[in-house]
N, C-alpha and C positions, 0 to 999 in steps of 0.2 A: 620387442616388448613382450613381458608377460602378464597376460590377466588371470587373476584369480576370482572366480566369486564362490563368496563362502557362506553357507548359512549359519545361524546360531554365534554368530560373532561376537554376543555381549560380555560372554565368559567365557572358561572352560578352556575347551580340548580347542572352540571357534575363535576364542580373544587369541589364544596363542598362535594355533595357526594364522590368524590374521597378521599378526604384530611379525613371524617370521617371513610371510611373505614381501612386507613390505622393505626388508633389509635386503631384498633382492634386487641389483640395479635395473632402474627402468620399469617397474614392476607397478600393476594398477591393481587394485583390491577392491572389491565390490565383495558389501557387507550387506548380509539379513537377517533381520533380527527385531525383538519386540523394542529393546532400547541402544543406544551406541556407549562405546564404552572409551572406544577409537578418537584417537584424535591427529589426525596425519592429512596433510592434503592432498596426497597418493589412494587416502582411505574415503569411499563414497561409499555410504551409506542409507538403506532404504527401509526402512521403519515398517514393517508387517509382522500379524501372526501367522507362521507356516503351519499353525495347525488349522488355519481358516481355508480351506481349498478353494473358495471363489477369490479370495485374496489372492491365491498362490496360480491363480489362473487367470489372474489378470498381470504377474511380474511380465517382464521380455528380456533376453541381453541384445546390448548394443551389438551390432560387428564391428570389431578392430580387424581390416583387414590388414593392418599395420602388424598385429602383433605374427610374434611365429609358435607361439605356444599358448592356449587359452585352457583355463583350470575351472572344473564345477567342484566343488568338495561340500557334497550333504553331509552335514556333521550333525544340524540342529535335531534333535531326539528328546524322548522322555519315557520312562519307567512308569510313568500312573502310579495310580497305587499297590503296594508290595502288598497284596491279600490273595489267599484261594481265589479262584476265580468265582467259586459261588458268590463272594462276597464282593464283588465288583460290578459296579454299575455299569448303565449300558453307552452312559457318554464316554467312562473312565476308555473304555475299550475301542470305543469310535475314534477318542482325540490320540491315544495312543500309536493306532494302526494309520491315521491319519499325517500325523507328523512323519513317522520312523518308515515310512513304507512308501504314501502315494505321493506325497509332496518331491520325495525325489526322483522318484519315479515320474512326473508331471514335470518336474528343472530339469532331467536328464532328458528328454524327449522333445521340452524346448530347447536345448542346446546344439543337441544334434542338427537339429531343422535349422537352428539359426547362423550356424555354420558351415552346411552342405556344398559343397565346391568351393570350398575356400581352402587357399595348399597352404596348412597349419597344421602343429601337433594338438590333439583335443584330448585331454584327459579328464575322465570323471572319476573322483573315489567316493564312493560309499562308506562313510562312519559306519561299519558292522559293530558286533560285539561276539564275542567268547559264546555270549546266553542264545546265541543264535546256532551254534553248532552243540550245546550241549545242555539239555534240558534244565533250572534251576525253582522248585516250588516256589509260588507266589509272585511267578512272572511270566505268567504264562502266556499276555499278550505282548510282552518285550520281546521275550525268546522268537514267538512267531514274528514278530512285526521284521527281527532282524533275520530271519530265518529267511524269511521273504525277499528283503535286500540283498541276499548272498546270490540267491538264485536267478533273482533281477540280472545282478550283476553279469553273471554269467551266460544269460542267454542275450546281454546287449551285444557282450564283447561277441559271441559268437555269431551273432547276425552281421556285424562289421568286420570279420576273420580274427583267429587267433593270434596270427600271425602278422594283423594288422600294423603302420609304423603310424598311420595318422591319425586313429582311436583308439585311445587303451582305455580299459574300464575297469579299474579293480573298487573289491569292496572289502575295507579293512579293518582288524578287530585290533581297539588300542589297551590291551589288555584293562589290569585295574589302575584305575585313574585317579589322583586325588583333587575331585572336582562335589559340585554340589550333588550329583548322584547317588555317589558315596556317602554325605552326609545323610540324605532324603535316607539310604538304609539302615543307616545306624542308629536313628531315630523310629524305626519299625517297630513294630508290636512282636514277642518272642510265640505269642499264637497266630501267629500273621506269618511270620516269615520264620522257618525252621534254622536257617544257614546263619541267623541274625550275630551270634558269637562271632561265625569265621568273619566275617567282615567287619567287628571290631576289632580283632587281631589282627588284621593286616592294616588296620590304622596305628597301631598301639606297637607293632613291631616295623614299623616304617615299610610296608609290603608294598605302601602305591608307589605307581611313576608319577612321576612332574607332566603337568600339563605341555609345557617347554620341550623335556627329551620326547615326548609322543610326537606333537608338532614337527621335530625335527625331523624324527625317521620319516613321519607321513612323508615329508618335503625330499626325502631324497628322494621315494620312490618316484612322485610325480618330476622331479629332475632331472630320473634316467629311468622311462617307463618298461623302454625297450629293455632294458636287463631282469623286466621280472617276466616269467613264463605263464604264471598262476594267475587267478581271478580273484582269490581267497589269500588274502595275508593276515600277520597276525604282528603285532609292533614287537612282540616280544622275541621273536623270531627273526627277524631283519637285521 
């Protein structure tokens, strides 16, 4: 058996990773999210905001020691608002670094623990992003929050060896997405967000991916973890 638990499952880059994992035989899905969207009885579903930390510190996962491969996938995130950061309040910046950063960092650390001597493959991935390795105006606690996830990423795997076959930990960027993120930019203010054109052009010239072929690639990597070397991947690259 394989279990998945995914956050941010009500949409997005989550609805679809959900829906692909459940085409997997034998396969159990554990959903988090503000609302379900799911309808599967493989699909369990637990209704929280991960931007709430005492929420997110009160989840657990069961142990399946049945299963031989158990999946974490932080997906759930948010952008806040697209402004300078003079212009940004001080919640916008709290809930932003809260969700994209400590929440999974907080399910990655419960996961670990909650499966410690158990002979099973444990894979975490990390929803990264592009804006994490490459600065973009008017994002500038996205860019950091994901920034922070990359490097996360990389010092879990490294405390578990790189070379490890029973934890892999990557943290992965799904390039551009055509998901509500995307719409939240294109709807931006042109004194707010400088890059506001390029990102209706890559609506308007069909630039995104499908929330489906992202979903996939993620899936193969957690499939066959052992074939990637890296911490840091990138969908568009795979």
């Amino acid at each position: 058996m394989v279990v998945f638990y995914i956050t941010g499952t009500s949409s997005g880059i989550g609805k679809a990773l959900a829906e692909e994992a459940l085409k997997i035989e034998d396969s159990v899905v554990y959903g988090f999210s503000r609302t379900n969207t799911i309808q599967n009885n493989r699909f369990k579903h637990t209704t929280v905001d991960l931007s709430d930390l005492e929420k997110v510190k009160q989840l657990y996962f069961e142990k399946h020691e049945d299963a031989f491969k158990v999946v974490l996938i932080n997906n759930a995130g948010t952008i806040g608002d697209v402004k300078p950061l003079s212009r940004l309040s001080d919640n916008t910046l709290i809930d932003v670094f809260n969700l994209n950063t400590i929440c999974p960092a907080i399910l990655s650390s419960k996961i670990i623990k909650a499966y410690e001597g158990i002979d099973l493959s444990l894979v975490i991935v990390n929803i990264s992003s592009g804006a994490g390795r490459h600065p973009i105006e008017s994002w500038a606690p996205y860019c950091a929050s994901k920034a922070a996830i990359d490097m996360f990423s990389q010092v879990v795997q490294a405390e578990n060896g790189y070379d490890s076959k029973r934890i892999k930990v990557f943290s992965i960027a799904p390039g551009i997405v055509d998901t509500k993120m995307q719409e939240t930019l294109r709807e931006s203010q042109p004194e707010d967000f400088p890059d506001l054109s390029k990102f209706i052009e890559y609506k308007k010239k069909g630039q995104l991916l499908t929330t489906d072929v992202v979903a996939r690639k993620i899936l193969d990597v957690v499939e066959k973890p052992e074939i990637h070397q890296n911490v840091l991947l990138d969908v568009r690259h795979l």
